[in-house]
C-alpha positions as CSV (number, residue, x, y, z in Angstrom):
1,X,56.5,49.5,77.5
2,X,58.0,47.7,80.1
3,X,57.0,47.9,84.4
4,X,60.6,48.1,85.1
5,X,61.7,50.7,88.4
6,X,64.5,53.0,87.5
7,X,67.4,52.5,90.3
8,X,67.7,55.3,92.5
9,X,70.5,57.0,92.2
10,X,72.8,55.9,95.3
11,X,73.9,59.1,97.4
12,X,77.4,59.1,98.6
13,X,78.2,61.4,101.5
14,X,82.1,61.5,101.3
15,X,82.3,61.1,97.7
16,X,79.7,64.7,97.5
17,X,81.5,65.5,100.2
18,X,85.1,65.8,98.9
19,X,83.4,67.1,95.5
20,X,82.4,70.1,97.6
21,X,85.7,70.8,99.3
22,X,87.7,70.6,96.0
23,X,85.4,72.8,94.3
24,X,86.1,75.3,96.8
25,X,89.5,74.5,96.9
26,X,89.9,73.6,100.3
27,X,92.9,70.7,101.1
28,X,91.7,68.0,103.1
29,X,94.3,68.9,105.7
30,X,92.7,72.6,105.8
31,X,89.5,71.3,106.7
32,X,91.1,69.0,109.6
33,X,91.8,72.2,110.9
34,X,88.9,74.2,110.6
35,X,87.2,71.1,112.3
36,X,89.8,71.2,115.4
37,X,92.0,69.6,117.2
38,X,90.4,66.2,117.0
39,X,91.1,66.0,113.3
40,X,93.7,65.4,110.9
41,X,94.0,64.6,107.1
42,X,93.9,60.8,107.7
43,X,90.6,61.2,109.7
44,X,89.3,64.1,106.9
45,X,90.2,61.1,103.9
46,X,88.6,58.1,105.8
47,X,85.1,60.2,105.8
48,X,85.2,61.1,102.1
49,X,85.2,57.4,102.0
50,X,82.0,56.6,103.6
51,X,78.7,56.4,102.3
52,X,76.3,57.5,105.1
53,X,77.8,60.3,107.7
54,X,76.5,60.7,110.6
55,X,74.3,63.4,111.2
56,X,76.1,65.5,113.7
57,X,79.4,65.2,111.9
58,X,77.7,65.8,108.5
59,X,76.5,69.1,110.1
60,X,80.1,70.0,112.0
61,X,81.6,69.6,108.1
62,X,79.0,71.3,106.7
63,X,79.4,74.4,109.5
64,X,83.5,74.0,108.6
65,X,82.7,74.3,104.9
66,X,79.8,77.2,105.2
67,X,77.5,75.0,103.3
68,X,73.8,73.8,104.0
69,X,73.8,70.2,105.1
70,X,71.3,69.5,102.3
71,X,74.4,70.7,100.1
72,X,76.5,67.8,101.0
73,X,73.5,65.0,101.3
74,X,72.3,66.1,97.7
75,X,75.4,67.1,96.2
76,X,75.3,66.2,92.2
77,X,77.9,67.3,89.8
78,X,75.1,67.6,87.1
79,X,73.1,70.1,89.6
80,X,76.2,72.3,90.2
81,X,77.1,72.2,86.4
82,X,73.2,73.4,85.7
83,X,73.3,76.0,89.1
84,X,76.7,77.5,86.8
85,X,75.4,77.6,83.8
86,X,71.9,79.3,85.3
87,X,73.7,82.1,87.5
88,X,77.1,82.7,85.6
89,X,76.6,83.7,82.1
90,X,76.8,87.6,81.0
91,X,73.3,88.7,81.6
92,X,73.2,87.2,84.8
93,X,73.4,89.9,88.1
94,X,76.4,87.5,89.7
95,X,78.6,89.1,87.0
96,X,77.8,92.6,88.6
97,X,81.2,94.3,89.6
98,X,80.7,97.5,91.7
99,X,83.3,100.7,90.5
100,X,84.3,102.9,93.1
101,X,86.7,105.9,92.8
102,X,89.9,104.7,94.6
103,X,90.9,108.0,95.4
104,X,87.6,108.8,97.4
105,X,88.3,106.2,99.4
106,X,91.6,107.0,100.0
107,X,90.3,110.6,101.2
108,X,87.5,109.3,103.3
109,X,90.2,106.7,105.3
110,X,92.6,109.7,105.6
111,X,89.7,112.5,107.1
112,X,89.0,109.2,109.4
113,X,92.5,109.5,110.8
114,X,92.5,113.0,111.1
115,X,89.5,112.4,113.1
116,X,90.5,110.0,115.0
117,X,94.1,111.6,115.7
118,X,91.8,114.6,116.9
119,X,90.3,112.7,119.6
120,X,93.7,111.5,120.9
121,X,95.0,115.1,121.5
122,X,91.5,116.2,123.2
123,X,91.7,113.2,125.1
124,X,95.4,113.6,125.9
125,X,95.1,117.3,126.4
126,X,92.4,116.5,129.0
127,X,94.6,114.1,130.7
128,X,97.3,116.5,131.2
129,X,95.1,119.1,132.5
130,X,93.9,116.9,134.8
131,X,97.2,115.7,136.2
132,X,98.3,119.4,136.3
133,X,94.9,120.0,138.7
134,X,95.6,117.0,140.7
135,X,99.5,118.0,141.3
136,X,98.1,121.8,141.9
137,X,95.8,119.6,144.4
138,X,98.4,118.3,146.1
139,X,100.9,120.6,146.2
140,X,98.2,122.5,147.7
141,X,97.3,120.5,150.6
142,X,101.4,120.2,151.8
């Protein structure tokens, strides 16, 4: 049995980085823009290239990417594989797909017009008869 220290495994910002944008199928171009003006593709591929990302711009990527900074500084592919194969299979609560009756909403977004339509001829009707007392006002006073 031998002494010998197993290498730590070497973390890679842009290389977890770029893992994470393609898996949610983000361009690097897309990104550029979600980080503004100051970016561009060019800038976006030059990052995935780096090791070590500063801290502030590790967290302005991770904000762009809605994703925990942790996620990009930690990111494994055999992690994500594992997180899958934990939380997607058929007895798994992910897989849960909510039925509604389509028709019942349909009715409840049409009563909401009808409401709302409602309140525009109250609220138009009470304009009127307040331009017709106003006018009456007026007329009045000449």
């Amino acid at each position: 049995m031998s002494n010998a220290v197993m290498p730590e495994k070497s973390i890679h910002h842009g290389r977890n980085l770029r893992r994470i944008r393609e898996i949610l199928d983000i361009k690097q171009d897309t990104l550029a823009s979600l980080l503004g003006d100051d970016w561009n593709q060019q800038k976006v591929s030059y990052l995935e290239q780096k090791e070590l990302i500063d801290s502030a711009i590790l967290e302005e990527v991770a904000k762009a990417l809605k994703v925990p900074v942790e996620a990009i500084k930690n990111f494994s592919d055999e992690a994500a594989i594992n997180n899958i194969s934990c939380n997607f299979n058929d007895n798994s609560s992910v897989n849960y797909k909510p039925v509604f009756n389509h028709i019942e909403k349909l009715a409840e977004a049409v009563e909401e017009n009808r409401k709302l339509y409602t309140a525009l001829l109250k609220e138009k009707d009470e304009k009127i008869a307040l331009l017709e007392k106003l006018l009456s006002e007026k007329k009045g006073k000449h």
